[in-house]
N, C-alpha and C positions, 0 to 999 in steps of 0.2 A: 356465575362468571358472566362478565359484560357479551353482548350478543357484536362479532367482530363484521361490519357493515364492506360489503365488496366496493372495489375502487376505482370508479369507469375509465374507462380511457380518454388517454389525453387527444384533442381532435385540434389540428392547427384549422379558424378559420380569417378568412380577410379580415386584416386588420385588428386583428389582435392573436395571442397567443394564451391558452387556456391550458393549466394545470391541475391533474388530481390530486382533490386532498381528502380521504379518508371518506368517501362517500358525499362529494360535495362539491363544488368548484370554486376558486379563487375568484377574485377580481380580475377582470381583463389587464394584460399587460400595458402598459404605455406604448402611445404611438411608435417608439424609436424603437420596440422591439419590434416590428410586425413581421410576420413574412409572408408570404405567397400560399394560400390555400392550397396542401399536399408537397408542398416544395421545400427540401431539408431549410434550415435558417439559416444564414448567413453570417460570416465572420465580420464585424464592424471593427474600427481601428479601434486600437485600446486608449487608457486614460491616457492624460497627457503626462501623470507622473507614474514613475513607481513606486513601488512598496518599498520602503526606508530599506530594507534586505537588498532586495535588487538593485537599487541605485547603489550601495555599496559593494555590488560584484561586479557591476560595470568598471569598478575603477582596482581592485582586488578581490583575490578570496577570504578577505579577514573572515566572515564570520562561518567559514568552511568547517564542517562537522563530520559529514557521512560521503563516500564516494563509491559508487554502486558501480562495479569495475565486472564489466563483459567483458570475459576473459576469451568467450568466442561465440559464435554464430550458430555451433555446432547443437546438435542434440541425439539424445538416444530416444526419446520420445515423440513424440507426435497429436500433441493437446488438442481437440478440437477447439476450444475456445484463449488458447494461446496468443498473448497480447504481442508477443515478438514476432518477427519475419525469421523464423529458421533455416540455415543451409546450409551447402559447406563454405568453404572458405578458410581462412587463416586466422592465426589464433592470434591473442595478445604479444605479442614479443617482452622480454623481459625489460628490453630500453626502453621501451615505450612506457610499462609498470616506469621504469627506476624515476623519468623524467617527469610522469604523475606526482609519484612520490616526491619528490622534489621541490615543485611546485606547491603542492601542498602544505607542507610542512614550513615551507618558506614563507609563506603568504600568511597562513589563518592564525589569528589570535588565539586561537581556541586551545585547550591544555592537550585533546587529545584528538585524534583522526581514526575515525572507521573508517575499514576497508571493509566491501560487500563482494564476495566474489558470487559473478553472476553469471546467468549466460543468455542465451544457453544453457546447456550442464555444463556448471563448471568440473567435476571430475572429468572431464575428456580428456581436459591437460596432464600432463604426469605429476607425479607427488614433487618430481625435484624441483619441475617450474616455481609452486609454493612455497617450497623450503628457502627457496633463493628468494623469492621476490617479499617475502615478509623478514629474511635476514638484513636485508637493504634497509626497508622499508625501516627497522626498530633501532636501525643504525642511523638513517636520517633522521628518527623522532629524537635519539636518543642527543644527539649534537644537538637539534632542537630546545631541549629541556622538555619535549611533549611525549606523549604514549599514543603507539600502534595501536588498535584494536582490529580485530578480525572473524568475521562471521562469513558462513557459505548460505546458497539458498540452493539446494539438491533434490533433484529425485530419488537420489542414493541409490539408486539400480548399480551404480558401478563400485559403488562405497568398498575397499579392502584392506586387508590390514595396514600396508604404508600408509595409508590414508587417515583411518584411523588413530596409528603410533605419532603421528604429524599433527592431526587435530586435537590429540589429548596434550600433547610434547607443549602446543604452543594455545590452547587453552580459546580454540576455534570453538566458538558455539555455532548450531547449526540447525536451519529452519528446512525441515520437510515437507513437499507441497504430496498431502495427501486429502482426496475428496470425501473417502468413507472407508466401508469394513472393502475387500481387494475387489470381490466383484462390482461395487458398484463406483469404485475407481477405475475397474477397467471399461466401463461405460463412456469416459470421455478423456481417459488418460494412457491405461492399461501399465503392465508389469506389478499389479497391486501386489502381487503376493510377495517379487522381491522387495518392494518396499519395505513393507510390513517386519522383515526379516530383518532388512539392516537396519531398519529402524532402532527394533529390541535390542538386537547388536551393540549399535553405538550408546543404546539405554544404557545397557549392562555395563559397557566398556567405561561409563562413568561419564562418557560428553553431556555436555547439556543440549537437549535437541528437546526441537517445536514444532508444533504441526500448525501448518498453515492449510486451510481449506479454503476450495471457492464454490462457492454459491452459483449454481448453472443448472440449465434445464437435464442435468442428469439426476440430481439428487436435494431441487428447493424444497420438494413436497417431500423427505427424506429424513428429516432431521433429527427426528427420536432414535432412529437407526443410530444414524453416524454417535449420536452422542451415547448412546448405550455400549456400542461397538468405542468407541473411546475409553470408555469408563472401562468397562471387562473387558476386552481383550486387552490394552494397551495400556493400559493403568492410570489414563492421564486424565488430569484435574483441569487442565487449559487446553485452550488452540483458540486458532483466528479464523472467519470464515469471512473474505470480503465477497463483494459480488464482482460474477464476472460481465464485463465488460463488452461491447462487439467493437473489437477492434482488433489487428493482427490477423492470425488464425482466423479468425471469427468475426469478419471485419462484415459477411454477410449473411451472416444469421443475426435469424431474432434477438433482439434484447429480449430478458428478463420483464415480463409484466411489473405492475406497481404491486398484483395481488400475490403476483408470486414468491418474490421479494419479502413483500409484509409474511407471510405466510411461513416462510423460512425462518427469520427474525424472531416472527412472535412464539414458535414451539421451541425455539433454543429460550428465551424468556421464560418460557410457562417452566421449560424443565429448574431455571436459576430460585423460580418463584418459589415451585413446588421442594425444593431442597432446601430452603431460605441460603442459597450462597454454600453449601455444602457439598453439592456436588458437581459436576461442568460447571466451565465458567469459561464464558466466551469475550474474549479481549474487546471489541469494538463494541458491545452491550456494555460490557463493566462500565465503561471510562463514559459510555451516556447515561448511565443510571446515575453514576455518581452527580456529572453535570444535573442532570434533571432533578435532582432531592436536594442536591445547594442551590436550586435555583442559578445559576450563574454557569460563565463557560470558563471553559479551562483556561492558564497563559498559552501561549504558541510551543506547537511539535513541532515536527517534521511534516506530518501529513495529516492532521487534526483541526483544520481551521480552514476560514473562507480563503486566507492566504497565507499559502504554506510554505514549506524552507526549500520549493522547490527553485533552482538555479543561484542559491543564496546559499543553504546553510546543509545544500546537499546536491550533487552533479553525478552526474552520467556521465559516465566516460566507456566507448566502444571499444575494439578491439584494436583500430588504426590510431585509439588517441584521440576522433574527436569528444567535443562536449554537447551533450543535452542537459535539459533543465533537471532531469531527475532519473532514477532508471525506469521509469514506466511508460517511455518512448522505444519505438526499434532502435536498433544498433545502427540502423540504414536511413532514417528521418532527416529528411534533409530539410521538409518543412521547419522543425524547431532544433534545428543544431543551432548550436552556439559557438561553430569554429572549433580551434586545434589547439591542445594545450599548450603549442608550439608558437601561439601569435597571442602578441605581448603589447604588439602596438597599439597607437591611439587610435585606427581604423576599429582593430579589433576590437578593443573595448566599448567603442559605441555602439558595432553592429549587437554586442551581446545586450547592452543596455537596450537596444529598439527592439530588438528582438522580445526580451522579457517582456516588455509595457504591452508587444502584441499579443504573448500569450497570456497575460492577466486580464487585457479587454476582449479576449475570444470569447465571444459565447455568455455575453455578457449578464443577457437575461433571463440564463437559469438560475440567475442570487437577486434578481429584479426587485423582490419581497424580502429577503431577508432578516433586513433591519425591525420588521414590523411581526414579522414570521412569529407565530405563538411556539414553536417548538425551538426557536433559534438557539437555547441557552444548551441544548444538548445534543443539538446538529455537529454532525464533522463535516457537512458540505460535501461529501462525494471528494471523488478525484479529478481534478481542472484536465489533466493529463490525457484522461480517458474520454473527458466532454470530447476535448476539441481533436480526438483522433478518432471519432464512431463519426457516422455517416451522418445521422440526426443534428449530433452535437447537444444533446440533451443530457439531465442529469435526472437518471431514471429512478436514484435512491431519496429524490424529494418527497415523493407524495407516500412513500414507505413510512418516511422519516413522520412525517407527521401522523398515520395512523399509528407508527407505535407509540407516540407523545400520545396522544387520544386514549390508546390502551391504557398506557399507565394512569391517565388520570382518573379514570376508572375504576382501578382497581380500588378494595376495601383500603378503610383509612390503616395506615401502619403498614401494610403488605410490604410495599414497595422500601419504605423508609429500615424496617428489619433487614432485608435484603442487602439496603446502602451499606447498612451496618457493619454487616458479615465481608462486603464484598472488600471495606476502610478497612478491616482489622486482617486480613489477610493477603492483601494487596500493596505492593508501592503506590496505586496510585491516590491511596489515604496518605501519602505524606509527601514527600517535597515533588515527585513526579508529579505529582497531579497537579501540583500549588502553581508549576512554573515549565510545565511540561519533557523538564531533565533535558537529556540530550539523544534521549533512546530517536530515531526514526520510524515514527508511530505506526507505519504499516510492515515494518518487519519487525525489532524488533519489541514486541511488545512485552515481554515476561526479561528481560536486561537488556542488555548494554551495547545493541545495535541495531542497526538496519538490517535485521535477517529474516526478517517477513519477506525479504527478497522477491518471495518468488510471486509479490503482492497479492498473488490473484492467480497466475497461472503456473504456465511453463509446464 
């Protein structure tokens, strides 16, 4: 097996800015990115256009898809690396849901609308808040000619039977954020054990439910664990591991190194390698392997491309109603809010339009290379969301990205290509998902037909 080369750190000096790539350094960036030796980088104004997406939300939601609805503020845990600001405070109000809903439905071209119920935990709210605001909701699809859809993203600490009779009654699938086997979740999450519980629970009970993991300094160097512990205890063939983020919670602590990162990635790899595709299969590996063996990149997701459906073809909505670009903002961002569902006018419609063009030139030159990038055909670019809300403003999954492209090309001829194989013939993303990216919202729901990777990363 290839000998895996460590990844130095990235060092900002005058006048240029320098990236790791797999034991090596890039080309100096261009003058226009520079910044100040030890000094975070600076947000420069964005393009002068937007992305075809965006300039069509400035003026409506036609191409509205997924809406990742913080239902409250509230929680039962306590994430260390939790991208939200948690508290108390008040919950969603159901007028506020109905006039979402409303708008929605009204506005998007689209045949069908996800609702993401987030939080926070969204269990805080009682079962009847849901029963009523998704009977709304299927009544104004239904006048529509369009379809409700409905996923949670939960810790499931509070998960009980109403709960349950409600999510099976109305065919909620539901994405669990679990790190590992309970003790090494309660390292930076805790309650593992109830997890674990209702997790099997809602197995049994018939729900469709997903484990969402994140990749953090409790469990990067971890990962034969968690995936063994997936396999035998849990029985489960998938799950998502994104990385976490220092932002929210975690807004100052350490990022994740580039080695760590890689490190993480490539032992869920070797285990995809060593099973040829038979045993774990990790969502955000699948869908680059694939790219990587066609050589080419996917059409557009939700959140799988240098520019993604965020403030276009997917919103954040808090619990007072207003809009962010996506849900991987606090509930409290007043940097990138987008106003109130409530304002229709031509003020508001431009501030969202100048708004977007700022958050797609944020932080511009962590995609400076790109276009020339030898890994770009199997890049997902990270998340823009998370650049421009950490301290740095950097995209720490760059120089990852490229030492796993390195690995693979490495590897004995066929290895990889067998792998692709196994991964096409059991997978949607061998047939039209993959072709044209579907409608799922690539970082929740990865295995069907939502945004219920919710809890992206943390929570």
């Amino acid at each position: 097996m290839a000998t895996v080369r460590p990844l130095p750190r990235a060092v900002p000096r005058p006048g240029q800015w320098m990236v790791p790539i797999h034991g090596r350094k890039c080309a100096p960036r261009a003058a226009a990115t520079t910044v100040e030796s030890g000094a975070p980088p600076v947000v420069r104004p964005g393009p002068a256009q937007l992305p075809v997406e965006g300039s069509r939300l400035a003026r409506s939601w036609s191409n509205l898809e997924f809406l990742v609805v913080k239902v409250t503020r509230r929680c039962n845990l306590s994430c260390s690396y939790c991208y939200e600001d948690i508290g108390s405070g008040s919950d969603m109000t159901l007028d506020t849901f109905m006039r979402m809903a409303d708008a929605a439905f009204d506005s998007t071209d689209r045949d069908r609308v996800g609702f993401l119920f987030h939080g926070g935990e969204p269990t805080l709210l009682d079962v009847g808040w849901y029963r009523a605001a998704m009977d709304y909701a299927d009544g104004v699809a239904r006048g529509a000619g369009k379809t409700a859809e409905y996923t949670i993203q939960s810790n499931l600490v509070r998960l009980d039977q109403p709960f349950l009779d409600l999510f099976l009654e109305r065919g909620v699938s539901i994405g669990v954020s679990m790190d590992g086997p309970p003790e090494m979740n309660d390292d930076s999450r805790g309650a593992g054990s109830a997890v674990v519980r209702n997790f099997m629970r809602a197995k049994s009970a018939g729900l469709q439910v997903s484990v969402l993991a994140t990749i953090n300094h409790s469990n990067w160097n971890r990962m034969p664990e968690v995936i063994h512990w997936l396999r035998t205890d849990l029985g489960e063939r998938r799950f998502k591991a994104n990385v976490a983020y220092p932002v929210g919670a975690g807004l100052d602590a350490q990022p994740l190194t580039g080695e760590q990162i890689f490190k993480a990635r490539k032992d869920i790899l070797d285990h995809m390698l060593e099973t040829g595709g038979n045993g774990v299969i990790e969502a955000n590996l699948e869908r680059e392997l694939i790219k990587f063996a066609d050589k080419r990149g996917c059409g557009k997701s939700l959140c799988d491309g240098q520019l993604c459906g965020a403030g276009s073809r997917v919103l954040g909505v808090t619990p007072e109603g207003n809009l962010l670009p996506c849900g991987r903002f606090e509930w409290n961002d007043r940097a990138w809010s987008l106003g109130n569902i409530g304002q229709t006018d031509e003020d508001a419609f431009r501030s969202r339009g100048e708004q977007l063009r700022r958050f797609w030139g944020a932080s511009d030159y962590n995609w400076a290379d790109c276009g020339t990038c030898r890994a770009r055909h199997m890049c997902s670019y990270s998340c823009q969301a998370f650049v421009v809300r950490s301290k740095r403003q950097l995209n720490i999954e760059c120089a990852p990205t490229l030492s796993l492209y390195d690995y693979l090309v490495e590897q004995p001829q066929g290895r990889v290509e067998a792998l692709v194989a196994t991964l096409k013939l059991h997978s949607a993303m061998g047939t039209a998902e993959y072709r044209d990216g579907g409608s799922s919202y690539n970082d929740y729901g990865y295995n069907d037909k939502g945004y219920n990777d919710a809890g992206y990363t943390d929570r």
